[in-house]
C-alpha positions in Angstrom: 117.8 108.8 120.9 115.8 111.7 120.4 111.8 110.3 119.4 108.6 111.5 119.7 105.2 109.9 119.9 102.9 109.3 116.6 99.4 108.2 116.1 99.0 105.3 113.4 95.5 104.3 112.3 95.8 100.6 111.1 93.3 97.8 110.3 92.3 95.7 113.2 93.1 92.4 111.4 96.7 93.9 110.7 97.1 95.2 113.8 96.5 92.3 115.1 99.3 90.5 112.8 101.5 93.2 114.0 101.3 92.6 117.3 101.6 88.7 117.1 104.8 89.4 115.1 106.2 91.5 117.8 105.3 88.6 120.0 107.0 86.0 117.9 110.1 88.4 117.6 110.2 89.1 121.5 110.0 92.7 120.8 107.8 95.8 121.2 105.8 96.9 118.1 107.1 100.4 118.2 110.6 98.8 117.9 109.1 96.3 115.0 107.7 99.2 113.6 111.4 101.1 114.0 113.1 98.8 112.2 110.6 97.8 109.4 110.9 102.0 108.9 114.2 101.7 108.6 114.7 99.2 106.4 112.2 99.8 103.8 114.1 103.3 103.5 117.3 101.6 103.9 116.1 99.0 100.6 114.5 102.6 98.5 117.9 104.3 99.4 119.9 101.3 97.9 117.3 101.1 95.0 118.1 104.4 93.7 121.6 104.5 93.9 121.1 101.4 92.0 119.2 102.8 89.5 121.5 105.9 88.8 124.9 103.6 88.3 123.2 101.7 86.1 121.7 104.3 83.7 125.5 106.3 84.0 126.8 103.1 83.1 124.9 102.6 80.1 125.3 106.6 79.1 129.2 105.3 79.3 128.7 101.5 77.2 129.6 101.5 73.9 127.5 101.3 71.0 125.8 98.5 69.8 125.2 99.2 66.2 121.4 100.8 67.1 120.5 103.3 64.9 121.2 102.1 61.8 119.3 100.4 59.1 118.9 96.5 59.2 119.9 95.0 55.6 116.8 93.5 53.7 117.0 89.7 53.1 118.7 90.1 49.3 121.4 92.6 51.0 122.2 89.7 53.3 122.3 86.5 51.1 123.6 87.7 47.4 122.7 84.7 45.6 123.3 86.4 42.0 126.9 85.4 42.2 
């Protein structure tokens, strides 16, 4: 695995929650860091090809009768007869 060093500027109060969860997870907070990364872009990835099925598949979905007018009340209930 090819990786390369970064500098991260964080809060001390969540830098300190960072660490403890590394701790608690008996891992490193670069790797915590790794794979929080990961799948946040993993989740936006997933998101978006979400997104685009569901807006082709509504392009696709029949009408539903929008568009045209509604009928007033005396349209609906002809009570001449």
């Amino acid at each position: 695995m090819n990786t390369q060093n970064i500098t991260l500027k964080l809060e001390k109060d969540l830098l300190l929650k960072v660490k403890q969860k590394a701790a608690a997870l008996n891992t490193s907070m670069s790797q915590l860091m790794r794979d929080s990364l990961k799948k946040f872009l993993l989740e936006e990835s997933d998101y978006e090809k979400s997104k685009k099925r569901a807006i082709e598949l509504m392009r696709k979905a029949l009408p539903l009768g929008g568009g045209r007018p509604y009928k007033n009340r005396s349209e609906l209930y002809d009570r001449n007869k």
